[in-house]
PDB file of N, H, CA, C and O in Angstrom:
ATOM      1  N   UNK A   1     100.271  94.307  93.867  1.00  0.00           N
ATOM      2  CA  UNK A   1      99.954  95.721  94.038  1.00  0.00           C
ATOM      3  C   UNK A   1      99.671  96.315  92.664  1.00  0.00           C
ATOM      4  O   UNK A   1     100.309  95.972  91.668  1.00  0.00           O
ATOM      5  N   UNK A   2      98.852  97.072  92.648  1.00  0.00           N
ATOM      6  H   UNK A   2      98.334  97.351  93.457  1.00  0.00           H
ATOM      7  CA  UNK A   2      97.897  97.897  91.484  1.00  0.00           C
ATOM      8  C   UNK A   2      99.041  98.583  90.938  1.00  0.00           C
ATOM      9  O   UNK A   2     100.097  98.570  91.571  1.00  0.00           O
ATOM     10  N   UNK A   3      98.938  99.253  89.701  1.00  0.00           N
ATOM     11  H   UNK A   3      98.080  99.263  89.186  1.00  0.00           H
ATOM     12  CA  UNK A   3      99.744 100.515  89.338  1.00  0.00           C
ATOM     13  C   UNK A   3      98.748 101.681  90.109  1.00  0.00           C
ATOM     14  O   UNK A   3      97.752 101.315  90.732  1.00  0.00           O
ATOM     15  N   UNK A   4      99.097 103.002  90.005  1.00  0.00           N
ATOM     16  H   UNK A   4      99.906 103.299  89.498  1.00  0.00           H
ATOM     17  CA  UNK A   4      98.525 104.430  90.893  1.00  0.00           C
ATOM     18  C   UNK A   4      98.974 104.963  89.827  1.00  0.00           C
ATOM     19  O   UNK A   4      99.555 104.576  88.813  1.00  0.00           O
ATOM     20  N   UNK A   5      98.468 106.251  90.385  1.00  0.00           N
ATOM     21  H   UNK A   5      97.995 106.566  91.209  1.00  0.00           H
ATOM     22  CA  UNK A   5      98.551 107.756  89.534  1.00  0.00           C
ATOM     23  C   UNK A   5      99.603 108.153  90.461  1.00  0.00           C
ATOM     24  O   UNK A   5      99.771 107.734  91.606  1.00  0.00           O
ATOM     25  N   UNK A   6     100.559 109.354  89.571  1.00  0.00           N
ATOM     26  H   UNK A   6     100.422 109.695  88.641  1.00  0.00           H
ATOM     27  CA  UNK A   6     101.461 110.136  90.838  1.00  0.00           C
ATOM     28  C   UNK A   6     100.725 110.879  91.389  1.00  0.00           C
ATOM     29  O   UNK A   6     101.538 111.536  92.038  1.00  0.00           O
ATOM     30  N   UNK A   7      99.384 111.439  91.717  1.00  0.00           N
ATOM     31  H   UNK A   7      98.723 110.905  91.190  1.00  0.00           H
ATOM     32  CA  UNK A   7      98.853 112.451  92.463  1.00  0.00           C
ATOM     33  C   UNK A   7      98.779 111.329  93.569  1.00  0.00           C
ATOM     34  O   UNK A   7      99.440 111.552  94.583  1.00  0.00           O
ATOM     35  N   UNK A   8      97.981 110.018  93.505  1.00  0.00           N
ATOM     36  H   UNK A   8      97.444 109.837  92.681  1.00  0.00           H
ATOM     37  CA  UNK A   8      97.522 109.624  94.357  1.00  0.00           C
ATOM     38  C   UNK A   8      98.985 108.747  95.591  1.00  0.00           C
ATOM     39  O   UNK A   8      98.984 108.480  96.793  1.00  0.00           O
ATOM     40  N   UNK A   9      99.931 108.583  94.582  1.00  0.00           N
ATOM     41  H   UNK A   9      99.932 108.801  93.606  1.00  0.00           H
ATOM     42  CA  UNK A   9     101.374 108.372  95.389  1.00  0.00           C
ATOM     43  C   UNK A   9     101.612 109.264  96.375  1.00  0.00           C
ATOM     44  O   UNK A   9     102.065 108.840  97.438  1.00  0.00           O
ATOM     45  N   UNK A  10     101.335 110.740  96.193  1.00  0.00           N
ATOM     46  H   UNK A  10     100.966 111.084  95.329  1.00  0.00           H
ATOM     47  CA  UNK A  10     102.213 111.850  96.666  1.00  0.00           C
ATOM     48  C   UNK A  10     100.698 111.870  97.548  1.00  0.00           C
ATOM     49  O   UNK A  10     100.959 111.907  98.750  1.00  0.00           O
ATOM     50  N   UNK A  11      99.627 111.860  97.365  1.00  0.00           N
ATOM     51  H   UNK A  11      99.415 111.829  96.388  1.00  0.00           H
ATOM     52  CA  UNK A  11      99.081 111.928  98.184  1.00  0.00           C
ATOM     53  C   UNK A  11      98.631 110.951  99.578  1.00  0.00           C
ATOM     54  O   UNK A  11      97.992 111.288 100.574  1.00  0.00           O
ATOM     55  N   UNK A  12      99.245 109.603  99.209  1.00  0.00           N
ATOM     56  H   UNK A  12      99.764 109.329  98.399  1.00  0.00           H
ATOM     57  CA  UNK A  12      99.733 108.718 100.518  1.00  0.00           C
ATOM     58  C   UNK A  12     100.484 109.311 100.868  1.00  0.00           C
ATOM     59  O   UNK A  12     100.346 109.985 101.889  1.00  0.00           O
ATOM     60  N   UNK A  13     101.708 109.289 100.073  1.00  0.00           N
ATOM     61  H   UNK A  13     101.820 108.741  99.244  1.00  0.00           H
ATOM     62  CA  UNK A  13     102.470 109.350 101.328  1.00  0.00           C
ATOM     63  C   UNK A  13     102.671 110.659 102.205  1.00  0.00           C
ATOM     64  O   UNK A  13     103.175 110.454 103.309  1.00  0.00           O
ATOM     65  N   UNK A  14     102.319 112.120 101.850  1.00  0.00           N
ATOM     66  H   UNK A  14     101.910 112.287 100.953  1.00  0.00           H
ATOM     67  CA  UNK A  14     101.816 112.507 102.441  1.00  0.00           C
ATOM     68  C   UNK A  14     100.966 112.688 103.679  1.00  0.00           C
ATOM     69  O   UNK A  14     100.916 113.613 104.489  1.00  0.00           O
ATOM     70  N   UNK A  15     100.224 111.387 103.586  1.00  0.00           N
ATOM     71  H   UNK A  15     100.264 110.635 102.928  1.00  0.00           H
ATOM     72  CA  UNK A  15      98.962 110.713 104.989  1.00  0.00           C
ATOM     73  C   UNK A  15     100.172 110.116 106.020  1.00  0.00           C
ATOM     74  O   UNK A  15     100.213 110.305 107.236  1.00  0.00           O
ATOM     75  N   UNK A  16     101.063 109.412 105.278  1.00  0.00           N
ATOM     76  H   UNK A  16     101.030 109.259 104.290  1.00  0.00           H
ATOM     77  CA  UNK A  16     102.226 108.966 105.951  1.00  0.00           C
ATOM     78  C   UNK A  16     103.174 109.443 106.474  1.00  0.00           C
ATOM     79  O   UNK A  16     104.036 108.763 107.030  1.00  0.00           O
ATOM     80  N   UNK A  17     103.200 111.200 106.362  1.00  0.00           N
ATOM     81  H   UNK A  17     102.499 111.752 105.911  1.00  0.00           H
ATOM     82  CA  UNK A  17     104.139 112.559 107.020  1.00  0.00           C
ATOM     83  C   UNK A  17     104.965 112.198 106.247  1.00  0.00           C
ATOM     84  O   UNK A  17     105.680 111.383 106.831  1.00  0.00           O
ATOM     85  N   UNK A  18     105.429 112.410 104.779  1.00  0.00           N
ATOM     86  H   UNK A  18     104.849 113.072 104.305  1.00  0.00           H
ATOM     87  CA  UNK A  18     106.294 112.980 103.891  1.00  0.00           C
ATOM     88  C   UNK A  18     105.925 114.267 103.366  1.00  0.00           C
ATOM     89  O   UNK A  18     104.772 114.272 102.934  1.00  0.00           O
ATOM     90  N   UNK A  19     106.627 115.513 103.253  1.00  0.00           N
ATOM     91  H   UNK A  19     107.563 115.508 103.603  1.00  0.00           H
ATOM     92  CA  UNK A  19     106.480 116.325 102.634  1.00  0.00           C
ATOM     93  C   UNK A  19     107.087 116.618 101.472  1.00  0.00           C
ATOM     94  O   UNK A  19     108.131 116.007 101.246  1.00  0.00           O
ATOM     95  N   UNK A  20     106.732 117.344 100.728  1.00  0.00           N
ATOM     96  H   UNK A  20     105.884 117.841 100.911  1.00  0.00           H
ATOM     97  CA  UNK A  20     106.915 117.512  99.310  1.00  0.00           C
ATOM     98  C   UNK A  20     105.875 117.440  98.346  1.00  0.00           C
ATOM     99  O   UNK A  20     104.741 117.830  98.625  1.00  0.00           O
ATOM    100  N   UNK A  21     106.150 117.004  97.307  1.00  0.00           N
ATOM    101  H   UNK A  21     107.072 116.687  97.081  1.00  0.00           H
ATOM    102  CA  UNK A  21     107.741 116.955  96.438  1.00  0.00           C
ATOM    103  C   UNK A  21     108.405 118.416  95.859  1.00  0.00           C
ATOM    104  O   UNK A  21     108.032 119.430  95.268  1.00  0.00           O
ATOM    105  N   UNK A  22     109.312 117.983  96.280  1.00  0.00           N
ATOM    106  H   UNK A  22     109.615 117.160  96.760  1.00  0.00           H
ATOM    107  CA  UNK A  22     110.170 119.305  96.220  1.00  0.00           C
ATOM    108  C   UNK A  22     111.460 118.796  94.770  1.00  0.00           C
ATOM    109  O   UNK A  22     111.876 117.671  94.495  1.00  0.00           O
ATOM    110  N   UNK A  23     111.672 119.672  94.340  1.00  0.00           N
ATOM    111  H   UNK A  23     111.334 120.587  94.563  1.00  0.00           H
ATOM    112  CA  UNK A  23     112.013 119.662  93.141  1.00  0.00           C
ATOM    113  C   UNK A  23     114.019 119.172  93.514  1.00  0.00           C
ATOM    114  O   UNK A  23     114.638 119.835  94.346  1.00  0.00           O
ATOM    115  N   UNK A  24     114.525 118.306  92.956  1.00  0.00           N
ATOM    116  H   UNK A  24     114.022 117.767  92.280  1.00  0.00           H
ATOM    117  CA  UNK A  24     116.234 118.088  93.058  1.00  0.00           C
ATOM    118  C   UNK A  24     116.519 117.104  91.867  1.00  0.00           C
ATOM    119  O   UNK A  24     116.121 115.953  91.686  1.00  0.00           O
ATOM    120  N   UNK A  25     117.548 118.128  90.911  1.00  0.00           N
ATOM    121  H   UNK A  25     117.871 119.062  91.058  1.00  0.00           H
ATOM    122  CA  UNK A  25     118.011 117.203  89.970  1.00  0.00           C
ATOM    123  C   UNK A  25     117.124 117.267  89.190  1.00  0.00           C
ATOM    124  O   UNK A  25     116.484 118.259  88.842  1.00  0.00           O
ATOM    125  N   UNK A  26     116.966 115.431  88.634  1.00  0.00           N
ATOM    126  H   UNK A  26     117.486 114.625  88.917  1.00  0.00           H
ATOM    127  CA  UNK A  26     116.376 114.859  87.744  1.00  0.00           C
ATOM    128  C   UNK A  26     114.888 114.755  87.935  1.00  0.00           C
ATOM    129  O   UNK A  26     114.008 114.979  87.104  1.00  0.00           O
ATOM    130  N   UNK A  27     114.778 114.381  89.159  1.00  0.00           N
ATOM    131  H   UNK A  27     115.494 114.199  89.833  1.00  0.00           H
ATOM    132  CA  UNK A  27     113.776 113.648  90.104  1.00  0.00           C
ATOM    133  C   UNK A  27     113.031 114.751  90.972  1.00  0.00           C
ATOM    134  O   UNK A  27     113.206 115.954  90.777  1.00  0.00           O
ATOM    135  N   UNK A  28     112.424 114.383  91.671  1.00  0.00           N
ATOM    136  H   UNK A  28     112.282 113.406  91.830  1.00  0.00           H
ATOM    137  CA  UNK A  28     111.382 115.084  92.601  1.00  0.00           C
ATOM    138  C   UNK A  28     111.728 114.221  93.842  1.00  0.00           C
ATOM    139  O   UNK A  28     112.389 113.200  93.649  1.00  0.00           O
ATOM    140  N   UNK A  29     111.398 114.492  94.898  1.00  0.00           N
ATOM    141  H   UNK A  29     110.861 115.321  95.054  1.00  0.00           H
ATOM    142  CA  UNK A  29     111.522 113.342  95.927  1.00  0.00           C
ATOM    143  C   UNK A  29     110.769 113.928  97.155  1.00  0.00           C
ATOM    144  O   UNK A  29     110.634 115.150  97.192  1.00  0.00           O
ATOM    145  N   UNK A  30     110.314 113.237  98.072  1.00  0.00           N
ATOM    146  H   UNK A  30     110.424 112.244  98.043  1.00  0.00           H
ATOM    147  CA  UNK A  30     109.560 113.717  99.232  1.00  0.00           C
ATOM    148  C   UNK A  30     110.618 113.391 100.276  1.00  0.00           C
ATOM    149  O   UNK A  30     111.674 112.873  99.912  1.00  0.00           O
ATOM    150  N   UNK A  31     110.363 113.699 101.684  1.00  0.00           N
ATOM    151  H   UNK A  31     109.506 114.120 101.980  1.00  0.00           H
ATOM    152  CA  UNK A  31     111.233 114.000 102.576  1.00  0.00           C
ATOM    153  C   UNK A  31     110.173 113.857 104.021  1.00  0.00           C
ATOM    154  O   UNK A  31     109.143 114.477 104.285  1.00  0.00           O
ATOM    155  N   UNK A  32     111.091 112.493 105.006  1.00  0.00           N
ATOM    156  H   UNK A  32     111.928 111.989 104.792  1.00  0.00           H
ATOM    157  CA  UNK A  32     110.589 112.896 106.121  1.00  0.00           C
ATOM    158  C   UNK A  32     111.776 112.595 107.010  1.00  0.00           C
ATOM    159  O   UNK A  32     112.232 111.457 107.126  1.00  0.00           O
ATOM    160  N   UNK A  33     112.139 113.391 107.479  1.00  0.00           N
ATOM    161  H   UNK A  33     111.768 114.315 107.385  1.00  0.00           H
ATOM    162  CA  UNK A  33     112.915 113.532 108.384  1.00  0.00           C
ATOM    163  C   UNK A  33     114.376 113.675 107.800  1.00  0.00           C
ATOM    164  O   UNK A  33     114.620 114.651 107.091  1.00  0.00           O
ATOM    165  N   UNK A  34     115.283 112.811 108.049  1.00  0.00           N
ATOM    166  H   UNK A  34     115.085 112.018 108.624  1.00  0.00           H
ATOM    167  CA  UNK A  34     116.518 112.708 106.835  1.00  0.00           C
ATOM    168  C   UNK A  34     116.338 111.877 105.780  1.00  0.00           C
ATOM    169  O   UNK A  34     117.144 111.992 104.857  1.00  0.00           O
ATOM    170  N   UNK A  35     115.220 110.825 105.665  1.00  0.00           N
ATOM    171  H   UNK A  35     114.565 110.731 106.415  1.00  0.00           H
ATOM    172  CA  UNK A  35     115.188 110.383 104.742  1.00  0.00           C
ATOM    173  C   UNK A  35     114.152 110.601 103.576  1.00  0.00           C
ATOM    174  O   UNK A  35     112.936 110.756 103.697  1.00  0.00           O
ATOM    175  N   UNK A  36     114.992 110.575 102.277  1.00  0.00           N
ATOM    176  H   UNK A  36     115.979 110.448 102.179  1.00  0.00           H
ATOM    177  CA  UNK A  36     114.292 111.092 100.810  1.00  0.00           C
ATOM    178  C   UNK A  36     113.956 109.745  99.992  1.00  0.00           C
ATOM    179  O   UNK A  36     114.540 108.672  99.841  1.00  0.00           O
ATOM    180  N   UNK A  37     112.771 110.288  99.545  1.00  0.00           N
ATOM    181  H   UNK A  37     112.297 111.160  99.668  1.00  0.00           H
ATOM    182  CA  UNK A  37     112.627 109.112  98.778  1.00  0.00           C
ATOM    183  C   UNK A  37     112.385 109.825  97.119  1.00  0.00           C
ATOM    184  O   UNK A  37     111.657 110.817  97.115  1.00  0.00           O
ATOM    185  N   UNK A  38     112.877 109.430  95.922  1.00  0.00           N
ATOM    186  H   UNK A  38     113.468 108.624  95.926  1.00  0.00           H
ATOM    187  CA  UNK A  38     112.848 109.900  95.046  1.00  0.00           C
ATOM    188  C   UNK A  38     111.316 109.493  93.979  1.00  0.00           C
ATOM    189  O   UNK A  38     111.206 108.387  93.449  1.00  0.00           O
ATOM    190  N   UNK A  39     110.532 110.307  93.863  1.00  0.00           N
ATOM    191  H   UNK A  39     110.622 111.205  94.293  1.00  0.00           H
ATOM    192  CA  UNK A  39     109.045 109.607  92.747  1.00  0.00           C
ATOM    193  C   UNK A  39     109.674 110.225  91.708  1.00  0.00           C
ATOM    194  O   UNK A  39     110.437 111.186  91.614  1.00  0.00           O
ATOM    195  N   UNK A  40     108.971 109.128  90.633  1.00  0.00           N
ATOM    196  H   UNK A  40     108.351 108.347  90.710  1.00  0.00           H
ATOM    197  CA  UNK A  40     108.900 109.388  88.963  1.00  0.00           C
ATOM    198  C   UNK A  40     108.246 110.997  89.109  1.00  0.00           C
ATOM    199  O   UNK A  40     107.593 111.539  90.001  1.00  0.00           O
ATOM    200  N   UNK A  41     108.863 111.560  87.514  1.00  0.00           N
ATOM    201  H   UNK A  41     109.393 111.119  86.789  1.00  0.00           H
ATOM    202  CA  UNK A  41     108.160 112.637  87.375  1.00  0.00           C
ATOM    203  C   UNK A  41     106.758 112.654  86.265  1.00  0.00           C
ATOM    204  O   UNK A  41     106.385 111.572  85.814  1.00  0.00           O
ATOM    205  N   UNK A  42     106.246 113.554  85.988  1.00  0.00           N
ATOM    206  H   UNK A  42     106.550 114.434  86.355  1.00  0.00           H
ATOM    207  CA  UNK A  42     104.908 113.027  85.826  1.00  0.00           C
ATOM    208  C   UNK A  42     105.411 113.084  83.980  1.00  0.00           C
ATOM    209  O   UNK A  42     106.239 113.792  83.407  1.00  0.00           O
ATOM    210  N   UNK A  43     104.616 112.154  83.538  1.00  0.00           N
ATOM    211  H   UNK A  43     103.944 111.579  84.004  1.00  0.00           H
ATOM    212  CA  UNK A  43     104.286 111.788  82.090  1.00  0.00           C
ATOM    213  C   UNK A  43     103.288 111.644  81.680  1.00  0.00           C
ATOM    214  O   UNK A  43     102.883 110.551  81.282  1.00  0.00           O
ATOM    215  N   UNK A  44     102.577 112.771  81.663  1.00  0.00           N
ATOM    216  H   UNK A  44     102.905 113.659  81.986  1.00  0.00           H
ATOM    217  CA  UNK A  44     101.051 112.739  80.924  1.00  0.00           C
ATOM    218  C   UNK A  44     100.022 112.318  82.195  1.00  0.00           C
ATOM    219  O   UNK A  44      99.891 112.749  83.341  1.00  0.00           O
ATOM    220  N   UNK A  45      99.281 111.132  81.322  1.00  0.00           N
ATOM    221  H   UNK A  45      99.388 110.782  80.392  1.00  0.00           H
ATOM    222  CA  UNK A  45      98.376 110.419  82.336  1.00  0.00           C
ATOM    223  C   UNK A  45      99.081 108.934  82.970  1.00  0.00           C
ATOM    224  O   UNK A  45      98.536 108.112  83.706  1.00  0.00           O
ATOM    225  N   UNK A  46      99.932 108.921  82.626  1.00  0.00           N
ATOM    226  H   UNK A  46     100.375 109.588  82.027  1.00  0.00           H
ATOM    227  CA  UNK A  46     100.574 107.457  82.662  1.00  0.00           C
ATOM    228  C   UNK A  46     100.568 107.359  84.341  1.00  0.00           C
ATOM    229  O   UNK A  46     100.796 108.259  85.150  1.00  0.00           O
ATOM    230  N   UNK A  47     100.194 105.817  84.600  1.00  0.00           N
ATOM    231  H   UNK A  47     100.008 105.087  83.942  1.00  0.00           H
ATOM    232  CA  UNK A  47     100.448 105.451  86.025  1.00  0.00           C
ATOM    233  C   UNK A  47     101.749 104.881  86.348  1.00  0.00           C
ATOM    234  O   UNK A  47     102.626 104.813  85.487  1.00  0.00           O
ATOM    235  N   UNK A  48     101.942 104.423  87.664  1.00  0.00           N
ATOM    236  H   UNK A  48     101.230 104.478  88.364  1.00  0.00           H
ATOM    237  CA  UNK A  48     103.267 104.172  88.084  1.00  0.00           C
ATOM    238  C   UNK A  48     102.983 102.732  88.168  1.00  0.00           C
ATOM    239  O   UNK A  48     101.979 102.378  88.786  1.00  0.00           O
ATOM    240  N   UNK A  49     103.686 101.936  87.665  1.00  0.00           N
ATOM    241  H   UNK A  49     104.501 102.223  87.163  1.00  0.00           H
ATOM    242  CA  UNK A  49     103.539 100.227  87.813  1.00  0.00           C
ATOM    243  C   UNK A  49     103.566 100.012  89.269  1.00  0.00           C
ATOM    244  O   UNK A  49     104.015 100.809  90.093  1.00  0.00           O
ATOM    245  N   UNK A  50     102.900  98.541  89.573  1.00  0.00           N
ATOM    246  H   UNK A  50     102.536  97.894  88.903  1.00  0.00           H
ATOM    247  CA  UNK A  50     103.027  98.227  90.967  1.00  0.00           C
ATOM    248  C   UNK A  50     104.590  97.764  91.546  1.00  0.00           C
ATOM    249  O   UNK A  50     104.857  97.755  92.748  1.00  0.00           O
ATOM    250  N   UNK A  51     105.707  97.329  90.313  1.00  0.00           N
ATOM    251  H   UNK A  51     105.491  97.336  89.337  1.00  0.00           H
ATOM    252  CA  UNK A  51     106.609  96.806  90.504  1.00  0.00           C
ATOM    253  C   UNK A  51     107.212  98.309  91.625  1.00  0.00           C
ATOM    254  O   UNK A  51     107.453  98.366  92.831  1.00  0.00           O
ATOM    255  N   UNK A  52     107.272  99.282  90.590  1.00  0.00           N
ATOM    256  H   UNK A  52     107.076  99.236  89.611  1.00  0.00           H
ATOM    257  CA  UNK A  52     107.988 100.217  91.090  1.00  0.00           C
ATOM    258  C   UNK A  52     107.237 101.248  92.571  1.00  0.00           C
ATOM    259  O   UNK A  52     107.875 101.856  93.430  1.00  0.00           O
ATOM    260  N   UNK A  53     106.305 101.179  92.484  1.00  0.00           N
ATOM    261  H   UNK A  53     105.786 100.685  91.786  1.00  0.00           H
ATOM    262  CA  UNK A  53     105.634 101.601  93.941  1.00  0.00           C
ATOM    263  C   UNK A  53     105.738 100.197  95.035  1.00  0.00           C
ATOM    264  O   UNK A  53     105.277 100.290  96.172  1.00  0.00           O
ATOM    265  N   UNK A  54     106.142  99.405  94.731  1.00  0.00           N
ATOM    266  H   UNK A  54     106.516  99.329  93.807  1.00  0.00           H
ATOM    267  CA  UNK A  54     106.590  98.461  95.882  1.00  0.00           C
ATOM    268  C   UNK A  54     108.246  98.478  96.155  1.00  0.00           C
ATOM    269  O   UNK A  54     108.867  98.226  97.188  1.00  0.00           O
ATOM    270  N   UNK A  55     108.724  98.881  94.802  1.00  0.00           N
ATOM    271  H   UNK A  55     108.220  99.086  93.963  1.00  0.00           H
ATOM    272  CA  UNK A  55     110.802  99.848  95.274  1.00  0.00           C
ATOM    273  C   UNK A  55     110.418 100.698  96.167  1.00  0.00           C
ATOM    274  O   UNK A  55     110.574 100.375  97.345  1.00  0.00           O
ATOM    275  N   UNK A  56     109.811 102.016  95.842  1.00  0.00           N
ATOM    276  H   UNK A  56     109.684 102.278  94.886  1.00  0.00           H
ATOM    277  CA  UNK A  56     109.636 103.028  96.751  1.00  0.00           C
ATOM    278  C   UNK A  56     108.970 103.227  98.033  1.00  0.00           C
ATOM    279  O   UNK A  56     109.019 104.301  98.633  1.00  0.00           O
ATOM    280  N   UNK A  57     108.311 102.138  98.482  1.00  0.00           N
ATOM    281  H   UNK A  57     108.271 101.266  97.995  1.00  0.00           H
ATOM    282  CA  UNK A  57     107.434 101.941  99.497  1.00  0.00           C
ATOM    283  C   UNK A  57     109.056 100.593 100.237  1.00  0.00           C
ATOM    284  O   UNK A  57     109.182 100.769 101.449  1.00  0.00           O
ATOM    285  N   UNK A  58     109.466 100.152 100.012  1.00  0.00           N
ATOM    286  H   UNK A  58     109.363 100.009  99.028  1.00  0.00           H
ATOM    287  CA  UNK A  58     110.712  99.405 100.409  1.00  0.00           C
ATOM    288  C   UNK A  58     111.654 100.219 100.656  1.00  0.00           C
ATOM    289  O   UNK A  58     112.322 100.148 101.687  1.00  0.00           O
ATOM    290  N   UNK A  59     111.845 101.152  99.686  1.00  0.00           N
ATOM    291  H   UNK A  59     111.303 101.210  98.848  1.00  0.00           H
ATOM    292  CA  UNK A  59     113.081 102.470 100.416  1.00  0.00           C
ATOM    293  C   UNK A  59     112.735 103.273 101.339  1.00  0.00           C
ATOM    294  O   UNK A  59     113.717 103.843 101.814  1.00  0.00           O
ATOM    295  N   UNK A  60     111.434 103.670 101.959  1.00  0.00           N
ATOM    296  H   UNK A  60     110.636 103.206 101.573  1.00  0.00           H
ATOM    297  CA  UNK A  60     110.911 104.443 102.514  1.00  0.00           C
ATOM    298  C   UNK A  60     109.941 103.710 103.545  1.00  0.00           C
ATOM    299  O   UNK A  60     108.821 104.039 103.938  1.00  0.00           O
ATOM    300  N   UNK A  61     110.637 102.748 103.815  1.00  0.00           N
ATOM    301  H   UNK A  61     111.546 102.481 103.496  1.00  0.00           H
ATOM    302  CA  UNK A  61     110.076 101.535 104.971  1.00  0.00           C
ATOM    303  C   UNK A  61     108.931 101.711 105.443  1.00  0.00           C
ATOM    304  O   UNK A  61     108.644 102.128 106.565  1.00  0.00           O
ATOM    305  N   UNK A  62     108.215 101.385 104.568  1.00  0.00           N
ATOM    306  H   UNK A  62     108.448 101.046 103.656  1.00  0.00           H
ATOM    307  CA  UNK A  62     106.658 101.546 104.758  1.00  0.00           C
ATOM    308  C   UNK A  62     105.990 100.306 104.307  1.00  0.00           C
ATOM    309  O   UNK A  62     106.096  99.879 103.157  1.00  0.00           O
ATOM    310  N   UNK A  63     105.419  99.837 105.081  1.00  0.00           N
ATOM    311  H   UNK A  63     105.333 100.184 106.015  1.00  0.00           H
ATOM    312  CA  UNK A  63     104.609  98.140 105.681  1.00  0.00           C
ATOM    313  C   UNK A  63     103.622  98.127 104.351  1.00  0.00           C
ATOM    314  O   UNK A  63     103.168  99.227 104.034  1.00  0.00           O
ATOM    315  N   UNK A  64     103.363  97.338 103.793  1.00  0.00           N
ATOM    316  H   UNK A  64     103.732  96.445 104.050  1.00  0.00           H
ATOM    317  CA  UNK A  64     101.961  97.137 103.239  1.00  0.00           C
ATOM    318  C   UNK A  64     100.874  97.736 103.730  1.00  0.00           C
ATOM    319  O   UNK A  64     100.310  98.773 103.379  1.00  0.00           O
ATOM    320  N   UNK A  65     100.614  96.883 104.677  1.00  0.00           N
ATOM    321  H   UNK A  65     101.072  96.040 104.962  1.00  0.00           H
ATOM    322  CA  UNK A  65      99.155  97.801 105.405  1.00  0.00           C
ATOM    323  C   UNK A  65      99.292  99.008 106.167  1.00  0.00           C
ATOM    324  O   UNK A  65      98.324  99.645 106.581  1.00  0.00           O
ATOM    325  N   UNK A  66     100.067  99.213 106.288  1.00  0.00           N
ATOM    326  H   UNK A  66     100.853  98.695 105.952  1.00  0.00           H
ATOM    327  CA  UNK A  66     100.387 101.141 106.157  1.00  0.00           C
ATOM    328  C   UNK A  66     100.154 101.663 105.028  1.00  0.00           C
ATOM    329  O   UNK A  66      99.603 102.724 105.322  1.00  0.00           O
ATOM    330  N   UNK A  67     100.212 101.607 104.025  1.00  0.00           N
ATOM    331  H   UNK A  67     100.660 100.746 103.786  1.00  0.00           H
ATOM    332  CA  UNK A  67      99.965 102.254 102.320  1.00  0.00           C
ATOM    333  C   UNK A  67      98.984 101.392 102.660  1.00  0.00           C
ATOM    334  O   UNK A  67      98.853 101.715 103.840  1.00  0.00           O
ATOM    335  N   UNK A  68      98.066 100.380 102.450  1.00  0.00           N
ATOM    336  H   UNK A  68      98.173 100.118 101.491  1.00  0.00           H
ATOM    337  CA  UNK A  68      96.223 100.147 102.069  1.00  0.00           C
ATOM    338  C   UNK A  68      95.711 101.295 102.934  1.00  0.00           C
ATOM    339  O   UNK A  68      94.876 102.131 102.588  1.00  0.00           O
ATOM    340  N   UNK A  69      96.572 101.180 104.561  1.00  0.00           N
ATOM    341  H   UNK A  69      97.250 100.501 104.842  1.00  0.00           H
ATOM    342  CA  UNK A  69      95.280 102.314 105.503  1.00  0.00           C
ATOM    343  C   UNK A  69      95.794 103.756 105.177  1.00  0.00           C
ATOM    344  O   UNK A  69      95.438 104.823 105.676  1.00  0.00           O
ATOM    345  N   UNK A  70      96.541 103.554 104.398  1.00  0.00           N
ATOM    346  H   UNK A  70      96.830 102.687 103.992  1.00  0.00           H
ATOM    347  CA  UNK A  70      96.505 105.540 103.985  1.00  0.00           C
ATOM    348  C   UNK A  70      95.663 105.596 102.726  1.00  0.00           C
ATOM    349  O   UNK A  70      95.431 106.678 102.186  1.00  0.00           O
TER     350      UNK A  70
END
């Protein structure tokens, strides 16, 4: 899996009915239903490695080809 931009993170999962990101703490995190998932906050232009968008796509039980078709 590629690294992404955080716009284009927040904007899957979004396609995927998370809303947010809403601001808590340290972190930012989106929200669907009871469960939160926490994204990096933004640093410039820097992208998000693929290591770590495959953590957050694992905490937020979301299939592979669910994230390609969003």
């Amino acid at each position: 899996m590629d690294s992404i931009s955080r716009r284009e993170l927040i904007r899957r999962l979004r396609k995927l009915g998370f809303a947010g990101p809403v601001s808590g703490g340290r972190h930012n995190f989106m929200q669907k239903g009871v469960l939160k998932i926490r994204i990096p906050n933004p640093h410039g232009s820097s992208a998000i490695s693929g290591p770590l968008v495959r953590e957050i796509l694992r905490q937020a039980g979301i299939e592979r080809s669910q994230w390609e078709n969003a």
